[in-house]
Phi, psi and omega in degrees: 000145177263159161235132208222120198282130164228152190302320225218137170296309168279039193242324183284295169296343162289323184283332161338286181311319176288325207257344161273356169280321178276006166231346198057000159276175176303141151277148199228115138256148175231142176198150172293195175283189161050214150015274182331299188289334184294329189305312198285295246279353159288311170298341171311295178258022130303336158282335185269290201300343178256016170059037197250103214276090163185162220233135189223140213226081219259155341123188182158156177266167158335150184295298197310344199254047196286159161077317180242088137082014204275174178309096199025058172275176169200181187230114166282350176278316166309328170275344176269001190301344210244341185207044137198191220272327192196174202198131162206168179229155155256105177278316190233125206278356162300354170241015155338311186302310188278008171265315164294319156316291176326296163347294226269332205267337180251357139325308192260326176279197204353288155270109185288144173176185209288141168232140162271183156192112190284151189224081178317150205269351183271337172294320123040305188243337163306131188270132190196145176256168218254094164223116209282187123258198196273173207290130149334121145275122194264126221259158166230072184328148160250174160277192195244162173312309207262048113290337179268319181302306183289001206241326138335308170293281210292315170302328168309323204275321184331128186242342165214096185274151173222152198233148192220124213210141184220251187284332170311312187271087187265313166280155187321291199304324203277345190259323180286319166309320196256337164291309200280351206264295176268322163320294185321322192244351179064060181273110146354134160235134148230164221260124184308213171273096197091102193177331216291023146297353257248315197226169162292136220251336228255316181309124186319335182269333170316098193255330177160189180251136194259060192220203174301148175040067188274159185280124181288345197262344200267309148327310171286336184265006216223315179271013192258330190282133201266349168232112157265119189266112185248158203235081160088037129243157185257044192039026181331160177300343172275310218282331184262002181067082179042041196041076179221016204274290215264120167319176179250354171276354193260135166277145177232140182240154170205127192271066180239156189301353198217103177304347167284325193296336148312145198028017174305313188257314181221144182282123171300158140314281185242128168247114160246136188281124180189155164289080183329000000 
C-alpha cells in the first residue's frame, strides 16, 4: 500500500474523496483523533452528500480511559451519525478482519459513501492473527418485469419526456447505458448538480446543468416537459432550484440504486430501485 503523508487531515480526506470519485474504488484516509477527525469530517461529508465510497480510519483513546474525558477524546459514533453511512470502533483486535471488511463493503454498496472506523490506541498493540475474506461483490438491483412494463406505458403516452441524471452514473457502462438510452429515443438530457461529466457536454442531447444559477430558459423547458425520467440523482437541493423544478402536473419516474432516496424529495409516480 502507498501511503501519502499530508500536512492537514483535511487535504488527506479530499484526496480520498478525489481519488474514489476518479477511480470508483474505496478512498482510504487515516487521520488522528479529536482535532484530526474534526479536520477530516468536511471531506467525510462531502462524500456522503457526493455518494462517494470511503473508509476513514480514526484515532481513538485507550478503552480505560473511555467515559472521562480523555485527551481530545470524543464519541465518534455520535459526531459522525448525520454524515457518514456507518461508524464503528474495534475494540478487540481479533475483529480488525471482519469490521474492516465489513467497513469496505458498506462503503461500496448500495448508495456508497464515507465509514469511519475508529482505533483505540491501546488496541493497537494487541496481536491477533489476521484472515481476510474474499473482495466484496457488489450487488446490482434490476427493475421488476411489470416495472418496465409499467415505465413503458407511461414513456409511450409522453409527448415531451425529459431525462435528468446525476451521480448514480458514475461508471463507464452506466454512462455508455444513458447515451445510448437519449440516443435511441432523442431525448433531452440535463446533467444534475456537479454532473455535467455524465456525458459528452458536446452531444446533441446534453441541453445543460441543473445546479446553481441554471439558465432560466434550460429551467423553463425542464418544467414544460410531462415526463421527467430522473436517474441515479437525488434531486438534491441545487439540482431542483430549492425543490421547486418538478411540478405536481409533471409525471416522475425516478431510478436509483438506494430506496430511501426514492420519494425523499419528491413522490414518484413509478420509483424503481435498480443499477442504473
Amino acid at each position: 500500500m502507498e501511503v501519502i503523508v499530508n500536512r492537514h487531515e483535511g487535504g488527506a480526506g479530499f484526496m480520498a474523496e478525489g481519488y474514489a470519485s476518479l477511480t470508483g474504488q474505496v478512498g482510504v484516509a487515516m487521520a488522528t483523533r479529536g482535532v484530526g477527525a474534526a479536520n477530516i469530517s468536511i471531506a467525510v461529508h462531502t462524500a456522503f452528500q457526493d455518494s462517494t465510497p470511503m473508509v476513514v480510519f480514526l484515532g481513538q483513546v485507550n478503552r480505560s480511559f473511555k467515559g472521562r474525558e480523555g485527551f481530545q477524546e470524543v464519541d465518534f459514533g455520535k459526531n459522525f451519525n448525520e454524515i457518514a453511512k456507518w461508524t464503528t470502533e474495534i475494540d478487540e483486535a481479533s475483529r480488525v478482519p471482519e469490521l474492516v471488511q465489513k467497513a469496505f463493503r458498506v462503503a461500496q454498496t448500495g448508495r456508497p459513501g464515507p465509514v469511519i472506523v475508529s482505533l483505540p490506541e491501546d488496541m493497537l498493540f494487541d496481536e491477533s492473527e489476521m484472515v481476510f475474506g474474499p473482495p466484496t461483490m457488489i450487488a446490482a438491483p434490476a427493475p421488476a418485469t411489470i416495472e418496465v412494463e409499467d415505465f413503458a406505458r407511461r414513456f409511450a403516452k409522453a409527448e415531451r419526456p425529459i431525462v435528468i441524471a446525476g451521480g448514480g452514473i458514475h461508471s463507464d457502462e452506466a454512462q455508455i447505458a444513458l447515451r445510448g438510452f437519449v440516443e435511441k429515443f432523442k431525448l433531452p438530457l440535463v446533467a444534475g448538480f456537479r454532473r455535467q461529466g455524465i456525458i459528452d457536454n458536446e452531444h446533441e442531447a446534453y441541453i445543460g446543468h441543473m445546479g446553481l444559477a441554471a439558465a432560466p430558459k434550460l429551467v423553463e423547458h425542464f418544467k414544460e416537459s410531462d415526463l421527467v425520467i430522473a436517474i441515479g440523482t437525488r434531486l438534491s437541493e441545487a439540482t431542483s432550484q430549492d425543490y421547486t423544478l418538478i411540478g405536481w402536473d409533471q409525471q416522475l419516474v425516478h431510478i436509483d440504486i438506494d430506496a430511501d432516496t426514492l420519494g425523499k424529495v419528491y413522490p414518484p409516480d413509478l420509483g424503481i430501485v435498480a443499477d442504473p
